[in-house]
N, C-alpha and C positions, 0 to 999 in steps of 0.2 A: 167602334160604337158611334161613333162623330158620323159617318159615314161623310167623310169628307173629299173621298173619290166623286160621289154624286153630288157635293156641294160643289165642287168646283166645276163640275162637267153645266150645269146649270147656269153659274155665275157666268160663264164661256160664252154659251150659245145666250143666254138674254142681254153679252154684253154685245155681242154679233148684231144681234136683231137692234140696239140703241144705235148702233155705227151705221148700220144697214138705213136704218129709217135718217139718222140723220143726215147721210150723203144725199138721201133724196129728197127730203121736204125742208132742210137747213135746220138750227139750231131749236131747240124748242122753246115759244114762245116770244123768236125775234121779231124784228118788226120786219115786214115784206114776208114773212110766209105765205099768206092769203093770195099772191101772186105767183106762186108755185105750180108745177104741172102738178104736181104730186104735194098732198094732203094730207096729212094723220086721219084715221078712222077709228080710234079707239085700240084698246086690246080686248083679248081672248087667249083664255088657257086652253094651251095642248098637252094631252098628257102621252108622254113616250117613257116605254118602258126598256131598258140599255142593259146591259152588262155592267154598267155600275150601279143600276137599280131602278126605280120606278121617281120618274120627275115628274112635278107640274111646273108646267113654262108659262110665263105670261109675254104674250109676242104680240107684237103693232100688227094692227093692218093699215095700208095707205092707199089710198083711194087714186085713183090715175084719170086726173079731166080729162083728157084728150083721149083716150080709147073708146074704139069702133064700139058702134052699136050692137054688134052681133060677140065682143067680148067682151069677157068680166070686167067694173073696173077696178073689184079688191083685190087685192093680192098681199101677202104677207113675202116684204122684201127679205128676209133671212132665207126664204128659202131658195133665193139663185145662188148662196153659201152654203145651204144645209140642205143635205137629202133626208126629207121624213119619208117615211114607207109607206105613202098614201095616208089613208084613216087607220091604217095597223095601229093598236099602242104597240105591241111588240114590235120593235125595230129591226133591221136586218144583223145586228152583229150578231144580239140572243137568239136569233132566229136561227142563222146559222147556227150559232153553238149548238143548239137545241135537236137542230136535225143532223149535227153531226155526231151527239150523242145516240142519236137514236138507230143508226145503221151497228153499232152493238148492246143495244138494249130495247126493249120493248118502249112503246110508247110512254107507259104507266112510270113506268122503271127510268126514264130519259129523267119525267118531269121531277120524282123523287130523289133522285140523284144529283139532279140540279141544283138542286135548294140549298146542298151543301156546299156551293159552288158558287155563287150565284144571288141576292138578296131574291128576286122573283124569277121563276122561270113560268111559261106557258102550260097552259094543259094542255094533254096525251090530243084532246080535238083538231088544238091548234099546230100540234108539233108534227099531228097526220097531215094537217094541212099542206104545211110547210115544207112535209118531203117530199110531196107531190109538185110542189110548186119546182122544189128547188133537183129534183130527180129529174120531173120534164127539161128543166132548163138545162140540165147538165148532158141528157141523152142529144140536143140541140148542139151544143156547145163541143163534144166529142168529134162529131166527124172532121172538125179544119183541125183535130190537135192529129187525128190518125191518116187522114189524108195523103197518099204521096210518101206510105209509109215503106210501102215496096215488102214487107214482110217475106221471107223466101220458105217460111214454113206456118202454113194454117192450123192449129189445132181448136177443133170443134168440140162439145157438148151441149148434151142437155137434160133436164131432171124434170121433176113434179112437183108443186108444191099444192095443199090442197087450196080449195076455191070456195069462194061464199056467194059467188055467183050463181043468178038462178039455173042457168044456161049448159054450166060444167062442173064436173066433179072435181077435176083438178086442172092447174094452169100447165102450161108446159112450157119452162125457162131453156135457152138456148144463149150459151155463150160461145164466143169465138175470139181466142188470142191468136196473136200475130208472135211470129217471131224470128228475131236477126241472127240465124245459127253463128253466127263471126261474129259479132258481138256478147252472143248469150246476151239478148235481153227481148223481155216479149212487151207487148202492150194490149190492152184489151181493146177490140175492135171493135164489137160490138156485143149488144147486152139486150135481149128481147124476150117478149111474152107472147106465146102464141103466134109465133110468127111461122111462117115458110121458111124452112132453107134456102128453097131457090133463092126467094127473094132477099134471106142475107147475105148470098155470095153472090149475088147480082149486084146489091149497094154498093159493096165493099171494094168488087171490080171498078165500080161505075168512079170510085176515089182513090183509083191507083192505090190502096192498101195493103195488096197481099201482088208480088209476081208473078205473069204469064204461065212462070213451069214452077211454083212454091208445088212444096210437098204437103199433101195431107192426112195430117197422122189423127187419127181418131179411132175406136173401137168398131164392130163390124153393123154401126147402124146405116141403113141402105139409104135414110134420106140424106144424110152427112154424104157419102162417098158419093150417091150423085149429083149432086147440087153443089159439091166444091171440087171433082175431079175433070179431067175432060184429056184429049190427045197430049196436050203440054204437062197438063199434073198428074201426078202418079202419087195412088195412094199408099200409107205405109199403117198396116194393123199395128197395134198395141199390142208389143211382144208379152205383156202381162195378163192381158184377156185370152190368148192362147188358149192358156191351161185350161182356168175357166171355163168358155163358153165348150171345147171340144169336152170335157169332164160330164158338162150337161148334156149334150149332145150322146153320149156313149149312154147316158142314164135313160132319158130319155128313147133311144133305141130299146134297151132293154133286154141286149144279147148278152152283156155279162156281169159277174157279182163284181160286187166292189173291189176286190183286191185287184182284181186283174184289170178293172177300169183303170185303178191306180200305175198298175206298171204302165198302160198304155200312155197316159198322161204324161207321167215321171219320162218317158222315154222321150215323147216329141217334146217336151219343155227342154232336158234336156240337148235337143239337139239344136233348136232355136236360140238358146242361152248360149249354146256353144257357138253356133254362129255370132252371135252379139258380143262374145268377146274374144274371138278372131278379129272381129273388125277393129275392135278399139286396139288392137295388140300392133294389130299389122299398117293400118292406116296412118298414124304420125310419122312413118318410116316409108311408105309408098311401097311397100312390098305386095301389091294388086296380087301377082298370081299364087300367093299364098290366100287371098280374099276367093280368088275367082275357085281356088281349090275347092276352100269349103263351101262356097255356096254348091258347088258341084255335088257334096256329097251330102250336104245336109235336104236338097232339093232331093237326090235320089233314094234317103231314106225314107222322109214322109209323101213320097209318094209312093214306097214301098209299103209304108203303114195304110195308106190310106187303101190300096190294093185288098192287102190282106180284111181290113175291116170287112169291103167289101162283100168279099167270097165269106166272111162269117154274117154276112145280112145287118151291120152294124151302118143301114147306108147313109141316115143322119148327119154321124160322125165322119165318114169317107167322103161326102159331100163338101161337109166343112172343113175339111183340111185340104181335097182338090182346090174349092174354090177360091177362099184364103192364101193359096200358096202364093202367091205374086205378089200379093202385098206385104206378105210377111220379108221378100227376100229384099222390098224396095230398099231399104238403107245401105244394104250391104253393095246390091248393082250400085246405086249413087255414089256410093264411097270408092268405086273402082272410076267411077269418069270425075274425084276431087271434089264431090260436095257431099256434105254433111249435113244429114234428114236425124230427125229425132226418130227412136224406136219406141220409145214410151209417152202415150199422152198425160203423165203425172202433174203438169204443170194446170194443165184445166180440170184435171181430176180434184187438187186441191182447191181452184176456185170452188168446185162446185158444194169443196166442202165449206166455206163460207157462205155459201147459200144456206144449207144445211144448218150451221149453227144461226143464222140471221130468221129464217122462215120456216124451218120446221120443229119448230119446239110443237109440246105439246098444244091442242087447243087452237094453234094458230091457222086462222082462215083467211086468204086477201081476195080481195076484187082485183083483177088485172091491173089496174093503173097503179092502186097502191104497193103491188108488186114489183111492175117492173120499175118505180121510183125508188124505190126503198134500196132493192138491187142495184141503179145504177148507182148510186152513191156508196153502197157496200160496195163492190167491185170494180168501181173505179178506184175507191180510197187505197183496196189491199193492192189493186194492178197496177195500176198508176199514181201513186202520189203526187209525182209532180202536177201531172192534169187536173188532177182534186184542190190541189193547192190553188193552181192558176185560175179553178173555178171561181174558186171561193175569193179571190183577192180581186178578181174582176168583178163579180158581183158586188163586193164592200169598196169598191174603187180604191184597194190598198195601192196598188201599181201609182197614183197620181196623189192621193193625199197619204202618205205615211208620216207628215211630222206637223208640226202647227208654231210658230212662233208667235209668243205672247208677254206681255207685264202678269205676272202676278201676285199678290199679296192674300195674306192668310190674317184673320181676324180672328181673334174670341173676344167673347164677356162671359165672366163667371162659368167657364168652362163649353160656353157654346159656341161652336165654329161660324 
């Protein structure tokens, strides 16, 4: 109730700003001041609002005789000690806080949650503000952490969110993790709105992020496979879209009832699943030509299925398992020449479910920018924490100022601090 976190944060910085002013005009009121470069000019209250609450500071300005005509000669000496965030009242620590709350709550929902937290937090205006501010920065600040990352397997998506733009109905989010199959660890590479594929597997090249011959596993969307494949990568389908998208495919054709759609399914799932864990059986033992078996036999069933489709006019479906087949068997060839390709793109699947609970609630409309800020900060936090971290601690200059030594003494009268 004293709130004597923000009494002393106060007493701090106005004692800063007395040391500040008195290293450089001398002592106040000695004699020889008047032959000083530097001058007291009065004070002026600034008010900044912190994590320990909302201050008013009363801080010196000094006047500097000898500065150029063409600059200022006031200046307030505390602040070659103290970074203020321009004219913000809100400062950068609640600011952070503020937008870091807000990549799992709504704006609204950041500012009212705060409060329990918090003596003041910003409104939802300024907290939009600030993700935007602090998303751009962070989308800047990603490529030297993923740089040189060599990733030896790309996994690609991307989803919709709707748009309050005049221009589109909806935006279209594209994420791309990276990842260290020998390590098991991924990182997200990159986080964009309306963008090209090309053009984000040309950046990503352009910063040594992903390897020559990485693998590209993603589901059977034609701008992903051509914009991240080429002679050296070999793409590898999502043994779980499989079923799926051939189920739709046989529906769509329209030659058979559902039961027997079903057995068709059930069979190539089946033979694909089997293939998937041949390889995980036989691979930590290097027993290849029990690998090279079944790919031999699982290849010559659905291409048997896909045959038969055929001759019953289901050509959709015979289409899509012809075509598909090469990339369904990538992991398993890989696993016979000792690398290991992911068969399931799960990993960006759940990013995207993070999208999902961050921007598709009901009602929710963005403008591109406040989408893909909101995003990078969502998707870096879950993907990368470390990165998030390092954002955040470079931004607050935690890395150079984490401690402060000082005298302090605590006072009351009659119960007032």
């Amino acid at each position: 109730e004293q709130n004597i976190e923000s009494v002393l944060l106060e007493s701090m910085v106005e004692s800063l700003d007395a040391a500040r002013v008195e290293a450089l005009c001398g002592e106040k009121h000695a004699h020889g001041n008047g032959d000083h470069r530097y001058q007291r000019a009065g004070t002026d209250t600034r008010t900044a609002i912190t994590t320990a609450g909302e201050h008013e500071l009363t801080l010196h300005y000094v006047k500097d005789t000898a500065a150029d005509q063409d600059e200022s000669s006031y200046f307030r000496p505390v602040e070659d000690v103290l970074d203020f965030d321009g004219q913000n009242r809100y400062q950068q620590d609640i600011a952070a806080k503020s937008a870091d709350l807000a990549t799992s709550l709504s704006y609204r929902d950041a500012t009212d949650h705060g409060d329990g937290i918090f003596e003041r937090m910003p409104s939802p205006t300024t907290i939009n503000r600030r993700v935007r501010e602090y998303g751009s920065k962070l989308k800047q600040f990603l490529p030297d952490r993923v740089s040189d990352t060599d990733a030896d397997a790309v996994i690609p998506d991307g989803t919709k969110c709707h748009s309050q733009d005049d221009n589109r109905t909806y935006h279209s989010v594209q994420a791309t993790l990276g990842e260290d199959t020998a390590d098991n660890s991924r990182s997200l590479l990159d986080l964009s709105v309306n963008a090209d594929w090309d053009e984000t597997a040309s950046k990503l090249d352009e910063i040594d992020a992903v390897t020559d011959d990485a693998a590209v596993v993603s589901d059977g969307e034609n701008g992903i496979v051509t914009a991240f494949t080429d002679d050296h990568r070999d793409h590898q389908l999502d043994l779980v879209h499989v079923g799926r998208t051939l189920d739709y495919n046989l529906w769509d054709d329209g030659i058979f009832p559902l039961d027997q759609r079903n057995d068709i399914v059930s069979e190539v799932v089946e033979e694909v699943f089997h293939l998937k864990n041949s390889v995980a059986k036989h691979r930590p033992n290097e027993e290849f030509a029990a690998i090279r078996q079944r790919i031999a036999r699982t290849t010559e069933r659905i291409e048997k299925t896909a045959w038969q489709l055929d001759q019953y006019g289901s050509e959709k479906a015979a289409g899509y398992l012809r075509r598909w087949l090469p990339s369904i068997m990538t992991f398993a060839e890989q696993a016979i020449e000792g690398f290991e390709v992911p068969w399931t793109s799960n990993p960006v699947e759940r990013l995207m479910g993070e999208v999902s609970k961050r921007c598709k609630g009901q009602w929710m409309r963005w403008t591109a920018t406040g989408l893909e800020a909101i995003l990078n900060l969502r998707l870096v936090k879950y993907a990368d924490p470390d990165h998030y971290q390092a954002f955040f601690d470079e931004l607050l200059h935690r890395s150079t100022k984490t401690a402060i030594s000082c005298d302090l003494s605590v006072e009351m009268t009659r119960g007032k601090v």
